[in-house]
C-alpha positions as CSV (number, residue, x, y, z in Angstrom):
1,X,0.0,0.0,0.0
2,X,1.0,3.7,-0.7
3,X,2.5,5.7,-3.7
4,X,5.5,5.1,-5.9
5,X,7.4,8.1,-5.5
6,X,6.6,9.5,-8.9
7,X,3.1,9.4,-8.3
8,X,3.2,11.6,-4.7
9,X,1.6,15.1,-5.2
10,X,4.1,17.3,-6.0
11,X,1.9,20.6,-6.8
12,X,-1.1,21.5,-8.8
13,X,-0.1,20.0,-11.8
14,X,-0.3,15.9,-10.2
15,X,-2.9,17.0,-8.2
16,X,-6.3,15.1,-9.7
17,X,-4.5,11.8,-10.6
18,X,-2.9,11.6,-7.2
19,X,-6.5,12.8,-5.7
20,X,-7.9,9.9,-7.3
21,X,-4.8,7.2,-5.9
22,X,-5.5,8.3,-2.1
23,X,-9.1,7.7,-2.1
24,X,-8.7,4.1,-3.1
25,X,-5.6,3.8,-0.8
26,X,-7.9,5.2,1.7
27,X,-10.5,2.6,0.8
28,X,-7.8,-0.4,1.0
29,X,-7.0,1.0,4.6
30,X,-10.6,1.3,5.7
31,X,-10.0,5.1,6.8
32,X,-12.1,6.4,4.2
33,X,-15.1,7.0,5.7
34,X,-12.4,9.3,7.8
35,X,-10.5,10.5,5.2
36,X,-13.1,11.6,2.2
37,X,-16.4,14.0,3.4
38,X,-17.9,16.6,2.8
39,X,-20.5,19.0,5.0
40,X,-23.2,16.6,4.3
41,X,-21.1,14.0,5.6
42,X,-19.0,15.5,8.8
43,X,-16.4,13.0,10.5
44,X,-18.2,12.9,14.2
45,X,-15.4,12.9,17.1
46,X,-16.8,10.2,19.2
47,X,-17.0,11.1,23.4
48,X,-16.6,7.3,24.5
49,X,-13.5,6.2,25.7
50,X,-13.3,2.6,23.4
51,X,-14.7,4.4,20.6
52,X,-11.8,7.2,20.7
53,X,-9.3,4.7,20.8
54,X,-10.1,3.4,17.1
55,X,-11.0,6.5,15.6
56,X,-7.8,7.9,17.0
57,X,-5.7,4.8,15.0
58,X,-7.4,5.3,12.0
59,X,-6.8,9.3,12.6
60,X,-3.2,8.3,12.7
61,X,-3.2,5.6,9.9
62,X,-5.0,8.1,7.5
63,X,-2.7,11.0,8.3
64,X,0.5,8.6,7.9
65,X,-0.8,7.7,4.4
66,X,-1.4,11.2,3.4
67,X,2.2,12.0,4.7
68,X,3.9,9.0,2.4
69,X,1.5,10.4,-0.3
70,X,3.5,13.7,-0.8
71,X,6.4,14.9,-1.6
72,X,8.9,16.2,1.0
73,X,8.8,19.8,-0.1
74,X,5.0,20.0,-0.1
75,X,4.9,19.0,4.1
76,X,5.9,22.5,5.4
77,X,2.6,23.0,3.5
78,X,0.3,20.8,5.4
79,X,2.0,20.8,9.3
80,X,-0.1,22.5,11.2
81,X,-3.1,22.7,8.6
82,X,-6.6,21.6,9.4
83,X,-6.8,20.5,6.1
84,X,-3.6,18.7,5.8
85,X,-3.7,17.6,2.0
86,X,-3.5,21.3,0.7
87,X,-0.4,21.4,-1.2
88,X,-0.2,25.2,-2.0
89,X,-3.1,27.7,-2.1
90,X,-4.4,26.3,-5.5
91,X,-4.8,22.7,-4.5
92,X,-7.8,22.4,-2.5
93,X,-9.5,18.6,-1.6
94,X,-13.0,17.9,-0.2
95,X,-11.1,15.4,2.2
96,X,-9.2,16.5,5.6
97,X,-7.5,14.9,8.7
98,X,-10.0,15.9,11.1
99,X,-7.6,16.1,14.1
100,X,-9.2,16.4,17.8
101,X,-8.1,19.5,18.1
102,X,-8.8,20.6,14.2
103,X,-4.7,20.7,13.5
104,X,-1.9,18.3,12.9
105,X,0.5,18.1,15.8
């Protein structure tokens, strides 16, 4: 699982194809339904202890793939980011880490 080098975002100009490769890597690591929403669809921090655990594993799973998805000089780009898999101002994504406290750490 994950991304030949080649094929990790590396701007704007990869941005659709490698869009299309994290989804289904997402899918093949069961974090989609974390990974890919939208406002209709909102990733719901669960309050119960057990529950927490897991989502906080697949948190961490997802935001490791997304991390070995792109390239090295586009991370200064996503630390710290609510939306983590902005690469530069003109590559927005319907998809997120949604971090308890709504950043990466």
């Amino acid at each position: 699982m994950g991304l030949r080098v080649e094929d990790r975002l590396d701007g704007q100009t990869n941005y659709s194809i490698w869009k299309e490769r994290m989804q289904s890597i997402f899918e093949e690591a069961e974090v989609r339904d974390m990974m890919v929403h939208t406002t209709q669809n909102p990733v719901v921090v669960p309050t119960d202890a057990t529950q927490l655990v897991e989502y906080n594993k697949k948190n961490n799973k997802g935001k490791r793939l997304i991390l070995d998805g792109i390239k090295n000089h586009c991370i200064p780009n996503v630390r710290g980011k609510a939306m983590p898999m902005r690469c530069g101002q003109h590559c927005p994504i319907s998809t997120r880490v949604p971090m308890r406290t709504g950043r990466w750490s």
